[in-house]
N, CA, C and O of each residue as an XYZ file, in Angstrom:
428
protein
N     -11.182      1.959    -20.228
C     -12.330      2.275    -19.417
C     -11.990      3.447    -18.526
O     -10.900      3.580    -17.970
N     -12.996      4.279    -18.434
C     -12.511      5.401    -17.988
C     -13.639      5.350    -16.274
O     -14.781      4.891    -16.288
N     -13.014      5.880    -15.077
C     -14.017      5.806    -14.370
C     -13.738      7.651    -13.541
O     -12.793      8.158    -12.935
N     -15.014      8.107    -13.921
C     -14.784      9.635    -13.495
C     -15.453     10.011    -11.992
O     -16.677     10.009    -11.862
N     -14.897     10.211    -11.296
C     -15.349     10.790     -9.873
C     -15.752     11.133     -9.731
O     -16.216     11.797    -10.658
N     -16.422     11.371     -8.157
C     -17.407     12.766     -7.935
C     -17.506     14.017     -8.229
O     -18.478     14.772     -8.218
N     -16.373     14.185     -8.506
C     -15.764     15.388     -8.661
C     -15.953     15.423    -10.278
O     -16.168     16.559    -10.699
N     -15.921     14.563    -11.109
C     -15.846     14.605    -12.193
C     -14.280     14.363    -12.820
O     -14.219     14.437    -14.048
N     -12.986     14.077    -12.087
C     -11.937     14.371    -12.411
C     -11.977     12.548    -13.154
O     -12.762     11.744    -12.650
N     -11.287     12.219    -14.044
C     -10.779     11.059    -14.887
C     -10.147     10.138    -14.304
O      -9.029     10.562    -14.010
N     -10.314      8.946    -13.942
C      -9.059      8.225    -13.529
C      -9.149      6.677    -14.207
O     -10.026      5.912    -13.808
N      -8.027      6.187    -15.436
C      -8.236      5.697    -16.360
C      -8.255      4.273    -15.254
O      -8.228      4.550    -14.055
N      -8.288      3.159    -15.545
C      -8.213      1.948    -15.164
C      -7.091      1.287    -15.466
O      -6.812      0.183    -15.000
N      -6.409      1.912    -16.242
C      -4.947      1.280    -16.925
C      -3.827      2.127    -16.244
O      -2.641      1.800    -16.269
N      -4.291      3.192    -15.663
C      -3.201      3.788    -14.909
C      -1.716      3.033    -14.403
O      -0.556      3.439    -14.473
N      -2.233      1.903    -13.928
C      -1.221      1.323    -13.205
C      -0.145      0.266    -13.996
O       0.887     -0.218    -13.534
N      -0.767      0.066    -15.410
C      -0.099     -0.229    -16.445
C       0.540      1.014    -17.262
O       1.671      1.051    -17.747
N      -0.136      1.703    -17.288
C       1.092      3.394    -17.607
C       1.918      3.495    -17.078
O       2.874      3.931    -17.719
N       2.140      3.207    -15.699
C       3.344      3.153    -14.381
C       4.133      2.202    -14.399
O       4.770      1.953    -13.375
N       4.286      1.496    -15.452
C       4.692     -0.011    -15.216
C       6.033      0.102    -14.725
O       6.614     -0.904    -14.318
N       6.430      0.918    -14.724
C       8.171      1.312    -14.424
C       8.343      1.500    -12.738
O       9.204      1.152    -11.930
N       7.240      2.136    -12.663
C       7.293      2.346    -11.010
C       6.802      1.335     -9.979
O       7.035      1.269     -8.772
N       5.913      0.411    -10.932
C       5.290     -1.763    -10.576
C       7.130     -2.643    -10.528
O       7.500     -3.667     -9.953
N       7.716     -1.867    -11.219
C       9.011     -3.172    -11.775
C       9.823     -2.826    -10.739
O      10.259     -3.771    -10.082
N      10.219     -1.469    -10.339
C      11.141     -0.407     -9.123
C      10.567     -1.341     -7.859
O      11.244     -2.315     -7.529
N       9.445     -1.079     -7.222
C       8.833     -1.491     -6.191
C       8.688     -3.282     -5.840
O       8.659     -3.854     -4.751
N       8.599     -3.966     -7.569
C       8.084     -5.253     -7.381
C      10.039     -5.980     -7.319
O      10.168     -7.112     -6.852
N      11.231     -5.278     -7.770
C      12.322     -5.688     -7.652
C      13.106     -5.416     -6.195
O      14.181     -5.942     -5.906
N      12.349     -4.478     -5.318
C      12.725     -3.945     -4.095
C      11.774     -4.451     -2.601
O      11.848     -3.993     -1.461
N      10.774     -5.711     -3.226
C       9.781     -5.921     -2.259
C      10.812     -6.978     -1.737
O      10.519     -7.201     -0.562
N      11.744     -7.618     -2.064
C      12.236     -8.649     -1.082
C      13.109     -7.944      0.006
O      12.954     -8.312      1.171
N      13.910     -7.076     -0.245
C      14.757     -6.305      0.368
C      14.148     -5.343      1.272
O      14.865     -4.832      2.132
N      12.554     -4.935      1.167
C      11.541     -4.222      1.768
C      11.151     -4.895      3.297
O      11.056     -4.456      4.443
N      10.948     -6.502      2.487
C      10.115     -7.259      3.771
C      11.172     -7.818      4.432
O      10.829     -8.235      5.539
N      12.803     -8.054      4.071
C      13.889     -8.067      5.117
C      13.462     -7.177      6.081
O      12.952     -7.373      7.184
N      13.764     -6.133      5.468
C      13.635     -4.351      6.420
C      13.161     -4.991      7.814
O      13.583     -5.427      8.885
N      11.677     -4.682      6.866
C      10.244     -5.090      7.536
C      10.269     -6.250      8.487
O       9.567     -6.305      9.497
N      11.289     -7.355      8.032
C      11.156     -8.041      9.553
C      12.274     -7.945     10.232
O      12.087     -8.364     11.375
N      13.479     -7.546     10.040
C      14.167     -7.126     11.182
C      13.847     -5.573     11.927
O      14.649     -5.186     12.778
N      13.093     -5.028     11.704
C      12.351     -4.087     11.909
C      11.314     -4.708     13.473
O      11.574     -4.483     14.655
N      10.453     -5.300     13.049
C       9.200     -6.526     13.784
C      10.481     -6.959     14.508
O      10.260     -6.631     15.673
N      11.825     -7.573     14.452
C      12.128     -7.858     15.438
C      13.067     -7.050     16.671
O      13.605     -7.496     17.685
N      13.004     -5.736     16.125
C      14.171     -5.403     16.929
C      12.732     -4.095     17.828
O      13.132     -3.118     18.462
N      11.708     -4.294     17.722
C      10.870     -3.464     18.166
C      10.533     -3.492     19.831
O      10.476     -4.615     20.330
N      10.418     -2.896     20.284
C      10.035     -2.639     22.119
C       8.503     -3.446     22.449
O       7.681     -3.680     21.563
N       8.340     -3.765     23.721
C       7.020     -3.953     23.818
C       6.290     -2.949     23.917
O       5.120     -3.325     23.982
N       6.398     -1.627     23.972
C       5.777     -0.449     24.164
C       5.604     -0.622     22.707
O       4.543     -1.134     22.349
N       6.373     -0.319     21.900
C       6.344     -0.035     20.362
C       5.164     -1.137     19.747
O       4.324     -0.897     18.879
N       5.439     -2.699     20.657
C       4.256     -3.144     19.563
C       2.840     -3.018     20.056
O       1.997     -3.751     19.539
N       2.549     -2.327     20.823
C       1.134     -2.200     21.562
C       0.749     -0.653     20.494
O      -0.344     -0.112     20.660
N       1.459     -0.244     19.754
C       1.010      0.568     18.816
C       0.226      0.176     17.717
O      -0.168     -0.989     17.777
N      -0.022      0.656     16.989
C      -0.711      0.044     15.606
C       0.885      0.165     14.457
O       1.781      1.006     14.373
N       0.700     -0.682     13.986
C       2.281     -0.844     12.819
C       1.638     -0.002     11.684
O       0.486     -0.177     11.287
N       2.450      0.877     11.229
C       1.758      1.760     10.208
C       2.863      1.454      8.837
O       3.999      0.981      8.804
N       2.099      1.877      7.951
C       2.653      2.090      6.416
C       1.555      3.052      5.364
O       0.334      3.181      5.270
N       2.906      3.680      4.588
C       2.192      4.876      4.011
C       2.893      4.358      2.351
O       3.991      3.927      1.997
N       1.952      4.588      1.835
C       1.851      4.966      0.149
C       2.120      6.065     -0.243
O       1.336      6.069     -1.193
N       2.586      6.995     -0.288
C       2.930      8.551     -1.412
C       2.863      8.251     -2.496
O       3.546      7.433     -3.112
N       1.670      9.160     -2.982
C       1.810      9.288     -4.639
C       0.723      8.132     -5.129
O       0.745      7.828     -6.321
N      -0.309      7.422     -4.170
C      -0.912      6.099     -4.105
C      -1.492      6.002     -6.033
O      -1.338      5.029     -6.771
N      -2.013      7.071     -6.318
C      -2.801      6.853     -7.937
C      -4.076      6.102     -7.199
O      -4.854      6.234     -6.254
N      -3.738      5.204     -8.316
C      -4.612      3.255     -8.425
C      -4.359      2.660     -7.215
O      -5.284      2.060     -6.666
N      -3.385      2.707     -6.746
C      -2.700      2.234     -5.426
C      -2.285      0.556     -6.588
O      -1.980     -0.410     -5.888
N      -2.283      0.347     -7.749
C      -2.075     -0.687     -8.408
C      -0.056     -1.138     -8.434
O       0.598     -2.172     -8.565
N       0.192      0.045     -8.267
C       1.966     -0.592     -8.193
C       2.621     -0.696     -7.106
O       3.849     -0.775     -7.086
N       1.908     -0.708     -6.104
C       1.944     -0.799     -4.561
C       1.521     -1.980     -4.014
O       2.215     -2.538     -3.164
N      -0.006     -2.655     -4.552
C      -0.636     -3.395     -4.055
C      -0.477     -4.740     -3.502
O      -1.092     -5.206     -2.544
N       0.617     -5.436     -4.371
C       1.156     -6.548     -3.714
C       2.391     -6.306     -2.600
O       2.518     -6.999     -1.591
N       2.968     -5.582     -2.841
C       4.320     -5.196     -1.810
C       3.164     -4.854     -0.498
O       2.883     -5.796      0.242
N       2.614     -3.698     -0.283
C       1.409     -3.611      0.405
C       0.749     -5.197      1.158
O       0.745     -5.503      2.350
N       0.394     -5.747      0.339
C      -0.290     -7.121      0.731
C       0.358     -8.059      1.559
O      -0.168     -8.764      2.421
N       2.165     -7.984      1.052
C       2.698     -9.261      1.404
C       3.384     -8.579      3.095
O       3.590     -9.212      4.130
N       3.630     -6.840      2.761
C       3.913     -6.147      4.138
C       2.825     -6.875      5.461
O       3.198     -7.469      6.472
N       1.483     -6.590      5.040
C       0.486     -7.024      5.884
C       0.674     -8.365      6.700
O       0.739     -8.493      7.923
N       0.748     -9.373      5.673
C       0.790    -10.926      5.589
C       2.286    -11.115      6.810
O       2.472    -12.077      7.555
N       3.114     -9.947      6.680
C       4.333    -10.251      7.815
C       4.103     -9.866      8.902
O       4.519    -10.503      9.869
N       3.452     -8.835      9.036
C       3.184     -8.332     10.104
C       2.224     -9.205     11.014
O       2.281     -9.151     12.242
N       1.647     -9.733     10.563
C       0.075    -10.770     11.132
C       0.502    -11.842     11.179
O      -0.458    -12.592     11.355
N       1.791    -12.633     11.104
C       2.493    -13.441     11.129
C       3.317    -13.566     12.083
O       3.496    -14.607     12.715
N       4.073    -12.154     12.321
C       4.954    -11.889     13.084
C       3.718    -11.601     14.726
O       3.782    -12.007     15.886
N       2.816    -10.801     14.044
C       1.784     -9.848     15.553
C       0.510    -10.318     15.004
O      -0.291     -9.617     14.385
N       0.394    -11.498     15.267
C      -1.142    -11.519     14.818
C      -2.553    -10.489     15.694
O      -3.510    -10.124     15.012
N      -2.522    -10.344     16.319
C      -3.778     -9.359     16.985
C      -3.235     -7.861     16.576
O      -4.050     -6.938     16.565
N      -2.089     -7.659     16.296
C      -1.437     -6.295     15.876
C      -2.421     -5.497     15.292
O      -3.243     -5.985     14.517
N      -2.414     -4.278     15.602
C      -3.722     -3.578     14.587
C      -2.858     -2.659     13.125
O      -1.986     -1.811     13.315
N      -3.140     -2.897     12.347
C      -2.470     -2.050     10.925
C      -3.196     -0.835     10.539
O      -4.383     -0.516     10.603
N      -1.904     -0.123     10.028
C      -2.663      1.480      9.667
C      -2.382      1.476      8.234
O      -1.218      1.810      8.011
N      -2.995      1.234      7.295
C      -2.139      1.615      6.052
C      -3.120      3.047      5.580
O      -4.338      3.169      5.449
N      -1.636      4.325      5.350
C      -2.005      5.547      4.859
C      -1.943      5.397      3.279
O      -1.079      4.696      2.751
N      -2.789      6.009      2.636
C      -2.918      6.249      1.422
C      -2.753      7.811      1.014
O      -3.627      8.533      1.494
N      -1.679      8.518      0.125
C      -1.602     10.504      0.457
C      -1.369     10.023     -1.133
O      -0.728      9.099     -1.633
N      -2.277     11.197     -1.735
C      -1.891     11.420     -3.328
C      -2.498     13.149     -3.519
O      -2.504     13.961     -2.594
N      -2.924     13.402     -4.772
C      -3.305     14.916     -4.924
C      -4.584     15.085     -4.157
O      -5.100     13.987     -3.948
N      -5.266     16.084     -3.669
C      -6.423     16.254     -3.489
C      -7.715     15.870     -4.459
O      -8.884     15.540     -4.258
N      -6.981     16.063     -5.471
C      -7.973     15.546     -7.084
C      -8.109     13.953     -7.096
O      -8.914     13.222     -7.673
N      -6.802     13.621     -6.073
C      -7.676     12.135     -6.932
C      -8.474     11.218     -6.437
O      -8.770     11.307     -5.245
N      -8.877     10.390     -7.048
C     -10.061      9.359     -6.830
C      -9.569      8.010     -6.213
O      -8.985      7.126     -6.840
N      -9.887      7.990     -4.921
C      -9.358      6.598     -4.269
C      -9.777      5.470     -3.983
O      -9.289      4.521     -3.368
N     -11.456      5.790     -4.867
C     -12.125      4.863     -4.968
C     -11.636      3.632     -5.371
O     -11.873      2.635     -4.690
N     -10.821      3.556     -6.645
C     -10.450      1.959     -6.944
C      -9.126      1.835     -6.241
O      -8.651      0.725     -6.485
N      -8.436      2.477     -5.543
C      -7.652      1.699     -3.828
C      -8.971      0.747     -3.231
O      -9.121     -0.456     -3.021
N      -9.700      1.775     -3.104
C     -10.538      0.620     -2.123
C     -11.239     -0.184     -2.985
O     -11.717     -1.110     -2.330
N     -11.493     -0.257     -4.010
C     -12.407     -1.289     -4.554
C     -11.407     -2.491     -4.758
O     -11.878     -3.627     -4.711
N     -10.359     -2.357     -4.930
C      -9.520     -3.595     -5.331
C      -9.069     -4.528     -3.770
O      -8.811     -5.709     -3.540
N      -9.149     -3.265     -2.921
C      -8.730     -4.037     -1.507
C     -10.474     -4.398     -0.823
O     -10.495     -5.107      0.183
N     -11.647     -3.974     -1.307
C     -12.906     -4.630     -0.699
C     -13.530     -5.615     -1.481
O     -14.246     -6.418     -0.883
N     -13.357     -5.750     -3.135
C     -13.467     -6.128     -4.131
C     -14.586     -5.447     -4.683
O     -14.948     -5.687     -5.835
């Protein structure tokens, strides 16, 4: 299934199964991520947590080989800071279509 943008540019739906290499990299490095991530949350200032906790995607596509590492980041943070406010950045080409990032995270 092909879904083409405003722009007209292509962005297949299987993308993120083309990537599967870069889903297996990310999905074998999410435990060692959300360590980070919470000794991170704990070694933070009270100045620091009155910020918004940010996280960035490079290279987002589909945002499909990201999406659970992404999800479970969230789930710590709101655990750890529940009223915390989250920034998640999404940066890929100017061409691409980020529509299904957001359709998969609004449904």
């Amino acid at each position: 299934m092909v879904n083409n943008g405003a722009a007209g540019h292509a962005m297949t739906s299987e993308y993120s199964e083309r990537t599967r290499g870069a889903g297996v990299v990310i999905d074998t490095a999410r435990d060692l991520f959300l360590r980070a991530l919470e000794h991170t949350l704990e070694a933070e200032t009270k100045e620091s947590r009155l910020k918004p906790f940010c996280f960035a995607d490079f290279g987002t596509a589909d945002g499909g080989t990201s999406m659970a590492t992404m999800e479970a980041a969230i789930q710590l943070v709101r655990k750890v800071h529940p009223e915390r406010e989250i920034l998640v950045v999404y940066e890929d080409q100017a061409t691409n279509d980020f529509r299904p990032v957001f359709t998969k995270y609004t449904g």
